[in-house]
N, C-alpha and C positions, 0 to 999 in steps of 0.2 A: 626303306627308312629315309625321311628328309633331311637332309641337311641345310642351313640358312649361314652366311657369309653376311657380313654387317661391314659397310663400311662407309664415309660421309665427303660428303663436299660442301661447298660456299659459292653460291651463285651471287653475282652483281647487276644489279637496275641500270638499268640504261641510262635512267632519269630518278632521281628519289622520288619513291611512293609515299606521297602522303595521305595520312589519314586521321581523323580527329583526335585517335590516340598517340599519333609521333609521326613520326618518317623513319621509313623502309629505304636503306642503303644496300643491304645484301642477305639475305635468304640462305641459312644452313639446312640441309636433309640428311636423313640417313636413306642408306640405301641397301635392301634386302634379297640377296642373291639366292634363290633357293634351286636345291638339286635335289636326286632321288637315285638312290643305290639301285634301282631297276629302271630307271634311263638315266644314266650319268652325263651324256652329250646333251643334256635338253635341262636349258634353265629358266626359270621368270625370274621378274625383279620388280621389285614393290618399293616405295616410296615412303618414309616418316617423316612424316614434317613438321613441327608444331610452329606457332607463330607466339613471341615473345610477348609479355602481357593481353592475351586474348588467350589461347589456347588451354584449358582445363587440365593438359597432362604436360605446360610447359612448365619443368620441374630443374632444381638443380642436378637429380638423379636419373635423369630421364636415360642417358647412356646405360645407365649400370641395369634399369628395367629393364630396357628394349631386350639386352642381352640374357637377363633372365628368362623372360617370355620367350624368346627365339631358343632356349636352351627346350624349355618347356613343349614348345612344337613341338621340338626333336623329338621329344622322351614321346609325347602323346601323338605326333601324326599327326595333329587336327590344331585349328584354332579354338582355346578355351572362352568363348564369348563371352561366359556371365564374371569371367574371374576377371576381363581386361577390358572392360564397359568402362573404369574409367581413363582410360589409353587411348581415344578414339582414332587418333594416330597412327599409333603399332598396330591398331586391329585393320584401320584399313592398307597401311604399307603391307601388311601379313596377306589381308585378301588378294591386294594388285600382284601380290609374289604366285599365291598360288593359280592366279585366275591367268597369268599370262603361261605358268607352268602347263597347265592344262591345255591351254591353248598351243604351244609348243609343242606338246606330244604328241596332240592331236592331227596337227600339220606331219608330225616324226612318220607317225600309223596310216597316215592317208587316209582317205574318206571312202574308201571301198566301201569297206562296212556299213557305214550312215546307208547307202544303198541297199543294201539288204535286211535294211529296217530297225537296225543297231542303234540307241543311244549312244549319247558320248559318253555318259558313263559306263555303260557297259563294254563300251572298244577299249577305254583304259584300263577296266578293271582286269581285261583278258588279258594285257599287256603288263598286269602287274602293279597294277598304279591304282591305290584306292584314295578314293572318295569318300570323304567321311559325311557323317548324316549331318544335316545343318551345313554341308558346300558346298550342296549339288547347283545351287544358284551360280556359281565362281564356274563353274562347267564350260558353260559357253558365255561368257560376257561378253567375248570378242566377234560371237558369232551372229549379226545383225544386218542389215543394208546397210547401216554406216561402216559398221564393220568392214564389209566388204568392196567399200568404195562405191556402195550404186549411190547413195544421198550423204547430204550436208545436214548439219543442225544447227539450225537457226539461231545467233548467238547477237549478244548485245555490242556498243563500242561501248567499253570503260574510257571516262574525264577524271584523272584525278582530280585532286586538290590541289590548289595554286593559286596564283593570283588573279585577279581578275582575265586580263588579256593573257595570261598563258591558259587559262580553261577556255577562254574562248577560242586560243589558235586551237587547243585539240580539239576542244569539238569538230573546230570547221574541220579541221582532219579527217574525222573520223567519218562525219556525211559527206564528202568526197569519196573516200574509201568503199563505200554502198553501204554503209549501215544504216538499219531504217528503223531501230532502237538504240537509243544510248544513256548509257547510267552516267550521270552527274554524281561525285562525292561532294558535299557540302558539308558547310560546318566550320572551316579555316577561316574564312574572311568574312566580313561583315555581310548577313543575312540579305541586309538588301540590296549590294554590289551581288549577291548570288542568284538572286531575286530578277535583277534586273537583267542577268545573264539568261536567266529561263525565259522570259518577258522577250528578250532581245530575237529568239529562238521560233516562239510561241511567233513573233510578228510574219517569220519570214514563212515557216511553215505548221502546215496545220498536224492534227492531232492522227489523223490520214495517212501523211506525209513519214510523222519521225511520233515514234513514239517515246516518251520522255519516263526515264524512273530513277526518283532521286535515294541517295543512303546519306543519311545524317550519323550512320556508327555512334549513337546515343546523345547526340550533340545540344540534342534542345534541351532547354531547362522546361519542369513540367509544368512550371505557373505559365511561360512563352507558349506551348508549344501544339494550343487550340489556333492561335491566332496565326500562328505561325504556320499550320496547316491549311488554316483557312485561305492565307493569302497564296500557299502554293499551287491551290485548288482553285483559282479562276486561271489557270496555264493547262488545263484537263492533261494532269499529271498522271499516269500510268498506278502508280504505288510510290511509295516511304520507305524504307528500310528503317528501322530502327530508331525513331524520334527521341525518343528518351533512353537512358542510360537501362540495361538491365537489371530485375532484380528490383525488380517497384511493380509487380505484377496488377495493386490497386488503381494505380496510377494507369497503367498502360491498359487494362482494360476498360477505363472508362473512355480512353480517347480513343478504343479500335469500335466502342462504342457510339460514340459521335463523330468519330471522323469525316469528314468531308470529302477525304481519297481515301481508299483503301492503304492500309497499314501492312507491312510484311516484318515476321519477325525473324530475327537473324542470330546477334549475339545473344540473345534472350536463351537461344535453345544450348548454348554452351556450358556445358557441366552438368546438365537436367539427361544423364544416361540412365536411367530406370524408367520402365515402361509405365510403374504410376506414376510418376512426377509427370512425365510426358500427358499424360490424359490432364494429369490437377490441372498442368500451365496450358493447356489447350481450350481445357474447359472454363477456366478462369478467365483467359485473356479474350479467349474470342478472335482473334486476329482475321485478317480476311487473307492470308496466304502467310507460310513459311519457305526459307529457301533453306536449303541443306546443301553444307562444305561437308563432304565425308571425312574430311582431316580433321575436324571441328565437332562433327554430330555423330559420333558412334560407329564411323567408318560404313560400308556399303549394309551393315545386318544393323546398324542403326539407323541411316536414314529411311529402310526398309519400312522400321517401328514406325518413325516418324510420320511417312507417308499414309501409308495404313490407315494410323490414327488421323489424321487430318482429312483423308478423305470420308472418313464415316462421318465427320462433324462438319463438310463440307468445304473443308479450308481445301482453298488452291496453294501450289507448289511450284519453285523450279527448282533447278540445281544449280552451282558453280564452284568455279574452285577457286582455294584458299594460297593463290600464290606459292602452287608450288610449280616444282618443274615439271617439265614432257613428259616424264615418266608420269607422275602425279595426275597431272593433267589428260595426254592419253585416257588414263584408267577415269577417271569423271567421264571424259566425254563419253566413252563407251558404255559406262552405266548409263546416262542419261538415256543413251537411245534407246537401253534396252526397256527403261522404267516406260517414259511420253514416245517411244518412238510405235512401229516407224514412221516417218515423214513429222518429224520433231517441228511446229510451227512454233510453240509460246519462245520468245527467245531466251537462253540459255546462259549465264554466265561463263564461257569457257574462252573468251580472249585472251588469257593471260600469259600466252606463251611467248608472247612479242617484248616481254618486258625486261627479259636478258642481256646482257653482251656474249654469255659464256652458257647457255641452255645446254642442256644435253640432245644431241638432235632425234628426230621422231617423224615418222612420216604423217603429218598432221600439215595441213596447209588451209591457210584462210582465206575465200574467194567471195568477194563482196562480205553478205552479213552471214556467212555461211561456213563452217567448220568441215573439212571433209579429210578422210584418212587417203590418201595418194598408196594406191597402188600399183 
């Protein structure tokens, strides 16, 4: 039988995160401790995290839910996916608890077994420790070359928002650093001080060099925001995140339509948890890539859907994460590699662990543009 311990903290920015919707001074999570009456010494911990007007399950009651569904575990053993589709949150702090649990035991039982041709599931099952149908995926998350410290995954530099010369001192930051992708958040300051920042960029190196993707987190207006494409597109922009505000599906499919860079859709996919809405806004919009926050998109059995589906209609993908901590964080990066790996090249959203004073620490280290677990 499981049991799950709930309890939260308040991490602080080094620097305020801005972004079209406000600034980010400090980051709450919950944090999900789960055990097993047949290995009581062995626990995972999962992450909830929602983010303040953005997140679809950031609620006033969000406390009193987690604790219902965590009671719910208990009583069922298993995560209820179709009942907490709209939780994308709980469902994936609930995954990262079980999927490090597993991994924990597994290290407990040793890997004898795996040698004699045993699944993971079937070495826990012997041990007492069942698997419910629908989490044999959570099995091994952890068990990959990144996993195991042979490779890195390729990851972007994030530039916040700022002022003119403070985006430009991070930038330069960040291409010292050896990053040879980096996301521009635009939107805060006048388009064409941002303009001129990419321009400024585009002169020193080419498209070879640094590859450039900007997020606008819905910031164009949609009468602006052909032109405003247009002009981003003589700088051979990588992708967009977001031009238009979501929830204007008309409007944004006619621009992923003509777009002159490719468009990627982000906040669009937040609150769209049902696998037909996911087809209608896929088939509707057309987009040329989606990126999926598991905190944000239905946790690790909904970015799953999302994936899926965008690959049969030929949309490309990355992943990133939603600002939360190393725990959080960790559990993305390791999905990542298991989803695009191994030898993960598209770059990856998972820089954001630098962004603390008070992180929880994690053996997670960043070397050049490259993410890798220290073991």
């Amino acid at each position: 039988m499981y049991k799950i311990e709930i309890s939260e903290r308040t991490l602080h920015f080094k620097q305020p995160a801005g972004t079209s919707r406000g600034v980010y001074t400090t980051r709450h999570s919950y944090y999900l401790t789960l055990t097993s009456d047949e290995m009581p010494e062995v626990e995972g911990v999962g992450e909830c995290a929602t983010l303040p007007d953005l997140s679809c399950d950031a609620k006033p009651e969000y406390e009193m839910t987690l604790r219902q569904v965590c009671q719910m575990v208990e009583q069922m053993g298993r995560i209820p996916y179709d009942m907490i589709r709209a939780y994308p949150s709980i469902t994936f702090g609930l995954e990262t608890a079980f999927a490090s649990f597993f991994d924990a035991a597994k290290k407990k039982l040793g890997t004898m077994n795996l040698s004699e041709g045993k699944t993971s599931v079937e070495i826990l099952k012997e041990a007492g420790i069942s698997v419910p149908m629908g989490m044999e995926n959570l099995v091994d998350l952890f068990d990959s070359p990144f996993g195991r410290g042979e490779e890195g995954i390729t990851i972007n530099g994030l530039v916040w928002m700022g002022t003119y010369e403070e985006m430009l001192a991070r930038l330069e930051e960040k291409l010292q650093a050896g990053f040879h992708c980096v996301k521009l958040k635009i939107g805060a300051i006048d388009f064409f001080k941002e303009l001129d920042l990419i321009k400024r960029i585009r002169y020193v190196y080419t498209k070879e060099q640094v590859e450039l993707r900007v997020d606008a987190n819905g910031g164009f207006l949609p009468e602006n925001a052909m032109s405003q494409l247009e002009a981003l597109a003589k700088y051979d922009i990588h992708s967009i995140e977001q031009p238009i505000k979501q929830h204007q599906w008309p409007k944004m499919a006619q621009l992923c339509r003509e777009t002159p860079l490719p468009i990627a859709l982000d906040e669009e996919l937040i609150g769209v948890n049902v696998r037909s809405m996911k087809q209608a806004l896929l088939d509707t919009i057309r987009p040329q890539y989606i990126i999926l926050k598991p905190s944000l998109h239905g946790g690790i059995y909904g970015c799953n859907e999302w994936i899926e589906l965008a690959n049969q209609r030929g949309i490309g993908s990355w992943i990133t994460s939603a600002l939360e901590s190393n725990i959080g964080l960790n559990a993305i990066a390791h999905y990542a590699a298991k989803v695009y790996g191994p030898d993960v090249r598209m770059p990856q959203g998972l820089g954001t662990g630098q962004l603390f004073t008070d992180n929880i620490p994690m053996p997670l280290e960043i070397r050049g543009d490259k993410l890798f677990v220290v073991k």
